[in-house]
N, C-alpha and C positions, 0 to 999 in steps of 0.2 A: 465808490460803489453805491448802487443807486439806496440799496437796506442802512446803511452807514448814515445817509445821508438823511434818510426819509427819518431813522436814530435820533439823527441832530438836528431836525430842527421841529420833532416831536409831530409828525403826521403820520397818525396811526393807521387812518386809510392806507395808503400806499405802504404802510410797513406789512398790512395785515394780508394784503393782496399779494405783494410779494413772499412773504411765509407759506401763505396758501399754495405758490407756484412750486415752493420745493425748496426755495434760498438757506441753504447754509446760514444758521441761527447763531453759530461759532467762529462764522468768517473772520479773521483779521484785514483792519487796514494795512496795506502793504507798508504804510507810513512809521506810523503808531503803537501797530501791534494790536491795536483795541479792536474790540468788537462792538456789535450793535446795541447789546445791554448798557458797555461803560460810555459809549455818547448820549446815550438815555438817560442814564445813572445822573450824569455831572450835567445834564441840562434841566432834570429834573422833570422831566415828559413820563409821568405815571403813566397814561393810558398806555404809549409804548412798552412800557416797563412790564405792564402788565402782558400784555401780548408774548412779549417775549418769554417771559418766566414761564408761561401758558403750555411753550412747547418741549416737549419731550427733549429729556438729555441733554439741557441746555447748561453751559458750564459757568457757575454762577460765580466760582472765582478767578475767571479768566483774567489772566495778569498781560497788561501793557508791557511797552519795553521797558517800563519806568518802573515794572513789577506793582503797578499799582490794580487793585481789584475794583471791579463797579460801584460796591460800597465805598470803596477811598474817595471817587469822584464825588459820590452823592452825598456823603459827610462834608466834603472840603465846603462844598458850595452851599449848604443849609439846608438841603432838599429830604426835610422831614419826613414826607409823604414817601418817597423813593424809598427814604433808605428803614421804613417801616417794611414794606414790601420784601425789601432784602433780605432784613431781619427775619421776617414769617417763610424764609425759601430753604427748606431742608441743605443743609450741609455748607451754609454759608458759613467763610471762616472770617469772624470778628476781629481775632487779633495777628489778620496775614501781615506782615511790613511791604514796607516801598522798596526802594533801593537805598533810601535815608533810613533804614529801621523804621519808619513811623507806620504806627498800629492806624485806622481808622480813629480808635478813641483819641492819639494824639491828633491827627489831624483833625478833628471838630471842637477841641479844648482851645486851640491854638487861637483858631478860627472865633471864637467866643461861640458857638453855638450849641446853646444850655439844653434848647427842646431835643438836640440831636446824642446831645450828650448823655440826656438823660433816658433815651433809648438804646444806647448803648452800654450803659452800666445798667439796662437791666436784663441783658441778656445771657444767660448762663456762660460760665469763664472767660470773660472778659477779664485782659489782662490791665490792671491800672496801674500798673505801678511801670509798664513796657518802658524802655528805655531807646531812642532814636540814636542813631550814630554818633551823637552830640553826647550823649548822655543824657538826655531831660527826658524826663518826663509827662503822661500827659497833664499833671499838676504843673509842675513847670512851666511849661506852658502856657498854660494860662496863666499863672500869677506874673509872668515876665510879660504878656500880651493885656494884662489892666482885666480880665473878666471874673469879676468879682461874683459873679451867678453861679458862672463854671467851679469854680475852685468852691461853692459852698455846697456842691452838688458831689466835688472828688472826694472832701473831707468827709462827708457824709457815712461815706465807708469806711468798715472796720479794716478792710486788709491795707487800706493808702500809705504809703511808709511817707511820711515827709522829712525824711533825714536822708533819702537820695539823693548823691551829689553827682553835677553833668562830670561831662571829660576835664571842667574847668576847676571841678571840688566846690560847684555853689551849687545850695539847696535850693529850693526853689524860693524860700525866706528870702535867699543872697540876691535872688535873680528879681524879687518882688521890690525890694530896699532899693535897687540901682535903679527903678523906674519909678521911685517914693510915690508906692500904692500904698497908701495908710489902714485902710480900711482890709485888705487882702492880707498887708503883712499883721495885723493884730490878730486875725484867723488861724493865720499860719502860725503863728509864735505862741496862743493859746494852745494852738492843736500839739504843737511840740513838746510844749509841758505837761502837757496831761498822756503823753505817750514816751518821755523822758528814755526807757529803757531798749529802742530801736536806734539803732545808730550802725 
């Protein structure tokens, strides 16, 4: 569809023109499930994003077939700028899941993306401790994927339980040790101690 399209490859002319004609802002690809926001979203095309968000009753967590919401996209891929926008859009949900359980926050931990991360723990109930299908979380995550930014940015927080263990019973200490992150597991194993009584 011609909005989908004009979506993804971020031409805001033709997105704006087409809006203007009356085009369904909620459309689904009959493929995908997605709509015009989340090929904006994960391509990272603000000016579309903006357009979009612009028009009345647009459904800001419209979920793919993958159950994933526009922010999932615009986290997974680093799109700072997007998923600031999303953030600022009344009634976006922060900690929707995918079909793997994964929150946005885990999907940007994983991903190492700090600046994104650090936009999402500052948005009111943000859940960090959320747990994916796996079990891990979005600490986890990172310390199993080496992003020693990310995880100094999870710890930072008072509610971060680091005594979560996935579907496997490894902490994220377990999952940091089997990729010998030295510098990530001293954090972790600091953090541990000085928080002794969660388990």
């Amino acid at each position: 569809m011609p909005i989908h399209r004009a979506a993804q490859v971020g031409d805001a002319n033709v997105a704006e023109v087409l809006l203007q004609a009356g085009v369904d802002v909620d459309t689904k690809d009959p493929n995908l499930g997605r709509t015009p926001l989340s090929f904006a979203a994960e391509n990272g095309h603000a000016d579309v994003v903006r357009l979009l968000l612009a028009k009345e009753g647009i459904d800001v967590n419209s979920k793919s077939n993958s159950n994933r919401i526009p922010l999932s996209w615009a986290v997974a891929n680093g799109h700072a700028d997007v998923v600031r926008l999303l953030l600022a859009t009344e009634g976006v949900d922060v900690n929707t899941k995918s079909d793997d359980n994964r929150t946005p926050l885990s999907l940007a931990a994983e991903c190492g993306h700090a600046d994104v991360v650090g936009l999402l723990l500052a948005k009111e109930g943000v859940d960090v401790n959320s747990q994916s299908s796996g079990g891990q979380t979005p600490l986890s995550e990172a310390a199993q994927n080496g992003h020693v930014d990310v995880v100094t940015l999870l710890l930072a927080r008072d509610d971060v339980d680091v005594h979560l263990k996935d579907n496997g019973g490894r902490t994220a200490l377990d999952l940091a040790m089997g990729d010998d992150r030295k510098e990530i597991c001293q954090l972790l194993q600091s953090h541990m101690e000085s928080s002794p009584g969660i388990s």
